[in-house]
N, C-alpha and C positions, 0 to 999 in steps of 0.2 A: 377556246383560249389557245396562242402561238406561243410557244417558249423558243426564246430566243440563244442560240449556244456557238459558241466558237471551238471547233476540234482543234486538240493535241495530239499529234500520234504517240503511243505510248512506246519507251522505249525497245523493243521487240517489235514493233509495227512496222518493219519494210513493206510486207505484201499486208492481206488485208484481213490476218486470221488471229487477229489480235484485238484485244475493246481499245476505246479510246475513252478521253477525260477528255469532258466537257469543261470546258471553261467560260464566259459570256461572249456575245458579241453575232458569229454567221448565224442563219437559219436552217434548221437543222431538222426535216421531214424524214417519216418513215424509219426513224433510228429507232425509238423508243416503243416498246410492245406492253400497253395498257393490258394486263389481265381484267377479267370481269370481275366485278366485287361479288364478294361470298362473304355470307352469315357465320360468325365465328358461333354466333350463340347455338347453330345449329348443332356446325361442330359437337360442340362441348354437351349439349341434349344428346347427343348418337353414341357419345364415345364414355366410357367411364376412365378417369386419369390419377392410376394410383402412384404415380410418380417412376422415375426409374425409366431406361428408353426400351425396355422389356413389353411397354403396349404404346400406343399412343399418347403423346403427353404433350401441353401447349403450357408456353416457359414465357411470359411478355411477349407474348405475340409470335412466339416461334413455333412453331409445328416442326414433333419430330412424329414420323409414322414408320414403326418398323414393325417384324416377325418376332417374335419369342426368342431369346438369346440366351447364352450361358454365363458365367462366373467372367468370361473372360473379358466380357463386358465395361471397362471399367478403364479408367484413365481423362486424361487431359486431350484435350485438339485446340490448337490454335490457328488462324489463319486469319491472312495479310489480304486487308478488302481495301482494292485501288480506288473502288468508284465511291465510296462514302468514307473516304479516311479513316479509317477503322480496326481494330483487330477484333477477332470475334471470339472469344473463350469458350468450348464446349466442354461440360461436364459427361460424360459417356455413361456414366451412374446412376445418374438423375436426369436427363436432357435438358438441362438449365444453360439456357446460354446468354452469356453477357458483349456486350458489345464495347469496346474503352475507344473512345477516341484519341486522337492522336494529331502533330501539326504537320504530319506527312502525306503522302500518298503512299500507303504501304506497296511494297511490291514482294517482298520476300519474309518471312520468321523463320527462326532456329530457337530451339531451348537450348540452355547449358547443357553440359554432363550432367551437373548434381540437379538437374532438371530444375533449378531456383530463380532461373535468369530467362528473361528472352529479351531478343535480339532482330530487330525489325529496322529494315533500309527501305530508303525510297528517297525519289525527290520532295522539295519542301510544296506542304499542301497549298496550293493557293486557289482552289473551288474542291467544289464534291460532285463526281461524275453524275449524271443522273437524275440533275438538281430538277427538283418541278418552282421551283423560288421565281415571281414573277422580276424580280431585277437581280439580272445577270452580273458576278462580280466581275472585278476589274481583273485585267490580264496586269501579269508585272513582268521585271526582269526575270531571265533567268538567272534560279540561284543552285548553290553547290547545294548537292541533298547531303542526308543527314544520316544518320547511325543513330537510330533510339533503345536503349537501355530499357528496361522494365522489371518490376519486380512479378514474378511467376504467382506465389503465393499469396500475395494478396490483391492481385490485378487492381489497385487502386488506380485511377486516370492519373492520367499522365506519366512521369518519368522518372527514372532514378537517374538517368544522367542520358546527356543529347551529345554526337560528336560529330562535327562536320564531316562531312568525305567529299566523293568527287559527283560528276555533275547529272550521270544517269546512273545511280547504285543500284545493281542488280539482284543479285546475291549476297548473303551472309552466311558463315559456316565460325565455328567456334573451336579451337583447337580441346583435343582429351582432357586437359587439365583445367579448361575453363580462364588458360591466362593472355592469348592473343585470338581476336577475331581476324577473321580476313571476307573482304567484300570484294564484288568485282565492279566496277566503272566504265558499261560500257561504253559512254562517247571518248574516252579518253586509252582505249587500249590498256590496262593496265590493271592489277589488283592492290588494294592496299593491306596493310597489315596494323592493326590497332593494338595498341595494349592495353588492356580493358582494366587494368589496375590503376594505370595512368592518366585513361583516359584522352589519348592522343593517338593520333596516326604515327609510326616508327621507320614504318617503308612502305616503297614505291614501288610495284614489281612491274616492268611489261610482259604484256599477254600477247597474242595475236589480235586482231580484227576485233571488236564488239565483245568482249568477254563476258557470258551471260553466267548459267550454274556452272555451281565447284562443287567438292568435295574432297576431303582428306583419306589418307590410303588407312588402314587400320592401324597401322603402324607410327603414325603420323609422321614418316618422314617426307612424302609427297601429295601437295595437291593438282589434283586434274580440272582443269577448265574450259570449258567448250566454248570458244571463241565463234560465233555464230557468222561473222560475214568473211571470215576468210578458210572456213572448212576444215578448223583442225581444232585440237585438241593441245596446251599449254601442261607442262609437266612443270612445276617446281617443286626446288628442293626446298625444305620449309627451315633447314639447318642454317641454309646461307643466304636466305629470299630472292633465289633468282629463278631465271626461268633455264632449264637444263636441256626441255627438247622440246619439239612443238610435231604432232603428230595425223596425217593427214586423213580424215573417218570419213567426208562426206558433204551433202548440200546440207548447209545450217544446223551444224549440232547444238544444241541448246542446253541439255542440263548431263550429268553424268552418273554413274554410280558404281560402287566397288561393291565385287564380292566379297563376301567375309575374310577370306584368307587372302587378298590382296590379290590374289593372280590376274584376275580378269577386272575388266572396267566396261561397262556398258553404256551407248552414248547416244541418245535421242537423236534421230538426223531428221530435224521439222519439212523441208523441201523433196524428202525421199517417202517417207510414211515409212521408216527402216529403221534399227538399231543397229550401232557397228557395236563389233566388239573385238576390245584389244588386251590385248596377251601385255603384262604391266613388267614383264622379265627385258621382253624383246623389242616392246613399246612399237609393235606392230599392227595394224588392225587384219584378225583373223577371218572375219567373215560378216555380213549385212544378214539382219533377218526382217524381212517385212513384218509391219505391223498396220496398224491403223489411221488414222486420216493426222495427217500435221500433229505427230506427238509430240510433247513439251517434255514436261518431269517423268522419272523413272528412280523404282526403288528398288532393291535386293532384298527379299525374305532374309529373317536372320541365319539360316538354314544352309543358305546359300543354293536352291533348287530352283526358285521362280526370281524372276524378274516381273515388276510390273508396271508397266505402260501407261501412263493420260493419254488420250489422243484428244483434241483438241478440237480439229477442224478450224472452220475458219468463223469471221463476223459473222457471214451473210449464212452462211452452213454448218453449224457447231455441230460438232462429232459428241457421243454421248457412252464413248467405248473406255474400256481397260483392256490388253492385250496382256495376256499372263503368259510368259516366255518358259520354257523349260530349260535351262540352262546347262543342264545336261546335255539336250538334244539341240537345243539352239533352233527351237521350233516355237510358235503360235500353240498352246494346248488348250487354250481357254479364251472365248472374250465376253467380257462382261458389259450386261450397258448399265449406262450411269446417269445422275444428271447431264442438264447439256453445255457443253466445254467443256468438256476433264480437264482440270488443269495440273495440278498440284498432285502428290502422291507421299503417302507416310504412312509406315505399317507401326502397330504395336510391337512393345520388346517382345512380344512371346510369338508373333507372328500368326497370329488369329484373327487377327482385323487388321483391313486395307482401309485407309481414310482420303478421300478424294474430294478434293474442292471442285467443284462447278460454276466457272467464271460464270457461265452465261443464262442460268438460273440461279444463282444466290443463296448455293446448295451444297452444303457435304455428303455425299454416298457413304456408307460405312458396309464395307463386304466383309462377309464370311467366308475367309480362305478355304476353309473345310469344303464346304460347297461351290467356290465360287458363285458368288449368287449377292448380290444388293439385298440387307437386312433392314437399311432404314433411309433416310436422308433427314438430315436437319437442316432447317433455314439458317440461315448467317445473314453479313453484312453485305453490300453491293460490290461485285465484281471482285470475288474470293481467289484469291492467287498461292501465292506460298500456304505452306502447310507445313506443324510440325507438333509430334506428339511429346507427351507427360508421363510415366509412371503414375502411377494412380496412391502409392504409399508416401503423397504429401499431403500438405495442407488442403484441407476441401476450398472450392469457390465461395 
């Protein structure tokens, strides 16, 4: 049987290391990689599953397979599945994972501060990438994407409240206090600012070129956004929503990150395989450190010691690395492999566990800082993008 499909490129998709959403209509050969089917019943005969992701455990069909772990064990992950509209809820506790649908194409999540809220953008869903559905849906207009609300604690489907935004919404980040969002837009150059009490967009900020990930300084008086097609890096001031200086890193930076104490910013440059890093005093970039194939997201230990890398690679050659930076030394001290695409990256508050979405296996890695070492992987939804963790002293799933 032919399945018939018409490609989107997906926002981030200039070159060709990024998935795409299928929507009906061209013919579409050699995309899709059928696994052989396997005996779950075998599984479950071989393995004994006392719950907890401390041994093996299958949750509705999801396979988590990890090492023996500690206490630290414990929390929330959520992530943003482009290719089946989706968000995928991991219990880290128990390997219990839920899937909510949604009327987006997630591309990004953020939890609140009081970890109560999440906060998922994307354009408006109109197929599910990787459909095997013998009749192919209808293409439509394009429309502006969306800003979805969600209740954290009780992940019931659907929304606590939807807000339009702009027309390729990239990112989402939430300010300290839990009272304004800000997204970035990138066909439109520009970030917006929501007040999430209001429920409406309040401003308009421009960016550089295709503004993809942000981040806030710890201080929250500045966000940094990596503007991917014009090679710099957007500073605002978040007091008076504008943009103050625009800062030059490199080929296609993509997502950013601040060290604890603010001083430094770390900045994915996707076309380099490099991290620039900029001094946030002098808003200079200090130095490039190689890393790994086309890296995407980047996080800072709470510690402020490691940086840690996705590399991504591309469609045709997914990269399956983490690059662990010493930040001290501004050196490679570690690399880890992972599922295939690392995309996404989010540590725990206590900095014990690294959590990594795997666009192009359908996959979380969960590492053992201690060790640097992959302790488990859990399945999720299709084509896992953003990433973002829970505290573990709330409401169970």
């Amino acid at each position: 049987m032919k399945v018939v499909y018409k490609v989107s490129k997906h926002p981030l998709a200039d070159d060709d290391e990024h998935t795409y959403i299928l929507t009906g209509e061209f013919r579409m050969r050699n995309i899709i990689r059928i696994a052989a089917a396997f005996s779950l019943s075998a599984i479950l005969a071989a393995c004994s599953f006392p719950g907890g992701i401390n041994q093996t455990s299958i949750d509705n069909g999801n396979i988590v397979s990890t090492a023996s772990t500690n206490t630290s064990n414990q929390g929330y992950v959520y992530t943003a599945n482009e290719n089946d509209n989706t968000i995928s809820a991991i219990d880290i506790g128990t390997g219990r994972v839920k899937n909510i649908p949604t009327d987006i194409t997630p591309h990004n999540i953020q939890i609140s501060s009081d970890g109560k809220t999440l906060f998922a953008v994307g354009p408006v869903a109109h197929s599910v990438a990787y459909s095997s559905s013998r009749k192919a849906p209808k293409t439509h207009e394009k429309a502006r994407g969306k800003l979805i609300i969600i209740d954290a604690e009780t992940l019931a489907p659907g929304k606590t409240a939807e807000i339009e935004i702009g027309y390729h919404p990239a990112h989402v980040i939430v300010d300290w206090q839990d009272r304004l969002a800000y997204t970035t837009n990138s066909d439109e150059n520009s970030m917006l600012v929501v007040d999430i009490v209001q429920k409406k967009v309040v401003a308009t900020i421009k960016t550089g070129a295709f503004p993809h990930g942000l981040r806030m300084s710890p201080n929250g008086r500045e966000i940094y956004v990596a503007n991917v097609k014009d090679d710099s890096v957007s500073v605002i001031d978040t007091r008076f929503s504008r943009e103050v200086a625009r800062i030059p890193v490199g080929k296609a930076p993509v997502q950013v990150a601040f060290a604890p104490n603010g001083r430094y910013v770390y900045v994915t440059l996707r076309d380099e395989n490099k991290v620039a890093v900029i001094e946030s005093a002098s808003r200079k970039t200090l130095t490039t450190i190689t890393v790994g194939r086309k890296p995407i997201q980047i996080y800072v230990s709470p510690d402020g010691k490691y940086a840690y890398v996705a590399n991504q690679g591309t469609t045709t050659e997914p990269d399956n690395t983490v690059s662990v930076i010493d930040t001290q030394k501004n050196i490679v001290m570690a690399t880890i492999t992972t599922g295939k695409g690392a995309h996404g990256v989010v540590l725990s508050d206590d900095g014990k566990r690294v959590y990594i979405s795997n666009i192009a296996d359908n996959t979380v890695s969960i590492i053992d800082t201690a060790r640097n070492q992959v302790i488990g992987n859990v399945n999720v939804g299709k084509g896992p993008n953003g990433i973002t963790f829970r505290r573990s002293n709330l409401t169970k799933m």
